[in-house]
C-alpha positions as YAML, in Angstrom:
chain: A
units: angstrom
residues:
- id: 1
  name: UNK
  ca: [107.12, 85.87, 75.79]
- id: 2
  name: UNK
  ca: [104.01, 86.58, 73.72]
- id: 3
  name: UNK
  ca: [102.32, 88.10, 76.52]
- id: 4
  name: UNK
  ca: [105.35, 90.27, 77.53]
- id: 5
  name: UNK
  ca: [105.26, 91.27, 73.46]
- id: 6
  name: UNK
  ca: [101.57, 92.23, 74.13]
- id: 7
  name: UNK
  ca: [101.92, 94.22, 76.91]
- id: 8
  name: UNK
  ca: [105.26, 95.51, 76.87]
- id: 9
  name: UNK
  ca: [103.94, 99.21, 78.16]
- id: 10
  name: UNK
  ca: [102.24, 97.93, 80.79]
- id: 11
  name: UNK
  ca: [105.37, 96.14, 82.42]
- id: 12
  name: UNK
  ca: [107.84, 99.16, 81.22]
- id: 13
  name: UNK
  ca: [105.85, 101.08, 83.48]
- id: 14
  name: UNK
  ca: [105.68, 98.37, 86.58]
- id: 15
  name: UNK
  ca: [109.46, 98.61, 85.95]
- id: 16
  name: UNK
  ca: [109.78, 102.51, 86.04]
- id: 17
  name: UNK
  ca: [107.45, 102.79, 89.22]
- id: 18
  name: UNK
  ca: [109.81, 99.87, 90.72]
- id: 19
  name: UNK
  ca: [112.23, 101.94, 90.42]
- id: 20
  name: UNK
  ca: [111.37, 104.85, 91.66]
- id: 21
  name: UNK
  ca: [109.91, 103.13, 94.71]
- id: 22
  name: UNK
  ca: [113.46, 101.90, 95.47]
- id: 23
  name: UNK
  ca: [115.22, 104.98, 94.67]
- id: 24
  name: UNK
  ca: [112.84, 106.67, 97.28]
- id: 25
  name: UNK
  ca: [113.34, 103.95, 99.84]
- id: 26
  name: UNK
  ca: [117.26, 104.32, 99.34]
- id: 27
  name: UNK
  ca: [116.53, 108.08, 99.81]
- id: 28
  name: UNK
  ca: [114.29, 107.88, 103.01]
- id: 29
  name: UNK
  ca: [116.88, 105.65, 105.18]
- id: 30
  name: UNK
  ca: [119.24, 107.84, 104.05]
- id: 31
  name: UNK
  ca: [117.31, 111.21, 105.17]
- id: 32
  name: UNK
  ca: [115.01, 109.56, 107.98]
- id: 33
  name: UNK
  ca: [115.74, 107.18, 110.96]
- id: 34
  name: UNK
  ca: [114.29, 104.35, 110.49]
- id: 35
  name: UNK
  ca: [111.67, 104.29, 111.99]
- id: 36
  name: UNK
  ca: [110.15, 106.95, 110.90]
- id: 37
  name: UNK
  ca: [110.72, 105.19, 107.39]
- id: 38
  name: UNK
  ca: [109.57, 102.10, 108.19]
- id: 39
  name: UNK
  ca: [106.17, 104.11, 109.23]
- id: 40
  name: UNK
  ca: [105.86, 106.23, 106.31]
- id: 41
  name: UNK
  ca: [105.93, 103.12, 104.24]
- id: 42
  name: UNK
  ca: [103.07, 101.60, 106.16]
- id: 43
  name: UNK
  ca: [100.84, 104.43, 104.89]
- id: 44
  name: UNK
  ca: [101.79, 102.94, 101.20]
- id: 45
  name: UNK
  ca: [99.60, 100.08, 101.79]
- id: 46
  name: UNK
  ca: [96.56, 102.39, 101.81]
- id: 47
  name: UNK
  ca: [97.56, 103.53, 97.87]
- id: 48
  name: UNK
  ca: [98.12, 99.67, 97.81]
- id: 49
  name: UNK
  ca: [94.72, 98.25, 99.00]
- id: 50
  name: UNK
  ca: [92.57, 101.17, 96.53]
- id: 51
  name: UNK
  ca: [94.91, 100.27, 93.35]
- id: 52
  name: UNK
  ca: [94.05, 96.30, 93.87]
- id: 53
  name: UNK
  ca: [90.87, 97.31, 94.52]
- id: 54
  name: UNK
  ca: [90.93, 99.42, 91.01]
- id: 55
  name: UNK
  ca: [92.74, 97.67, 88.88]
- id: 56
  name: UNK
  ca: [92.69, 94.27, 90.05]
- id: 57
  name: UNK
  ca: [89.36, 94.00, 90.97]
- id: 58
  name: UNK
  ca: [90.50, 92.59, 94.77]
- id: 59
  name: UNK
  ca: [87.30, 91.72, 96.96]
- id: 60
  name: UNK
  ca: [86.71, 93.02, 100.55]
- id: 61
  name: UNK
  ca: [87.95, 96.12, 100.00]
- id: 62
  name: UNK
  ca: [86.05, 97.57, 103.63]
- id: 63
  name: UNK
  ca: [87.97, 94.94, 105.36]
- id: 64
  name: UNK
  ca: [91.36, 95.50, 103.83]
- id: 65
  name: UNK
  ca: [91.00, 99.49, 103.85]
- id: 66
  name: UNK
  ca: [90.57, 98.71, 107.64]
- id: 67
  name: UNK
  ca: [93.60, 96.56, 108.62]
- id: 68
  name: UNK
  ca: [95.42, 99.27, 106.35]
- id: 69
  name: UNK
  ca: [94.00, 102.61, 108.19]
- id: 70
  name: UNK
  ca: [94.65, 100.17, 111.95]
- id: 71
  name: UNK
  ca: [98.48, 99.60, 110.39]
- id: 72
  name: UNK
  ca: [98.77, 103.49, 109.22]
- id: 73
  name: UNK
  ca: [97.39, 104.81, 112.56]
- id: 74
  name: UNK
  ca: [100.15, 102.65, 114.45]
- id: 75
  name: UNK
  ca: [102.69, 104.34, 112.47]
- id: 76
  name: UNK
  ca: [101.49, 107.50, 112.93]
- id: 77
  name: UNK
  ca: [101.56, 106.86, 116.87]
- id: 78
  name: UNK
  ca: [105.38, 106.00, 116.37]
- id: 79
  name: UNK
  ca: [106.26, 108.90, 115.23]
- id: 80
  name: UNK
  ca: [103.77, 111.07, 117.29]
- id: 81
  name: UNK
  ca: [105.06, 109.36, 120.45]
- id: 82
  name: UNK
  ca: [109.07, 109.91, 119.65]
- id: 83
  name: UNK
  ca: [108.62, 113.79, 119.06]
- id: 84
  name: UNK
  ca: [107.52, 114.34, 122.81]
...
């Protein structure tokens, strides 16, 4: 608990953006098909990879930026194939 007293903004704000991720999920499937949800989120994991990198200080960030832009371009082929 004393580190939760310490750093009670930071984790009020990891709440609020939980939140709002959800909300927006919630939203997509209910605007989207799914799969063209399921591949917008796989274009999050680009924000996902530079924030670690950022704030976190994660290593290999080439290598993870990578896998992410492979995973992002497959998305963007799903939905890129379905509109023909």
């Amino acid at each position: 608990m004393a580190v939760f007293r310490n750093h009670w903004p930071t984790y009020l704000r990891l709440a609020v953006a939980t939140g709002v991720m959800q909300l927006t999920s919630l939203l997509s499937f209910g605007k989207l098909q799914v799969g063209y949800s399921l591949a917008l989120f796989q274009l999050s994991t680009l924000i996902s990879v530079f924030l670690g990198h950022r704030y976190f200080q994660e290593g290999r960030i080439r290598k993870r930026l990578v896998g992410s832009a492979i995973m992002a371009a497959g998305a963007a082929m799903i939905v890129l194939q379905d509109r023909r």
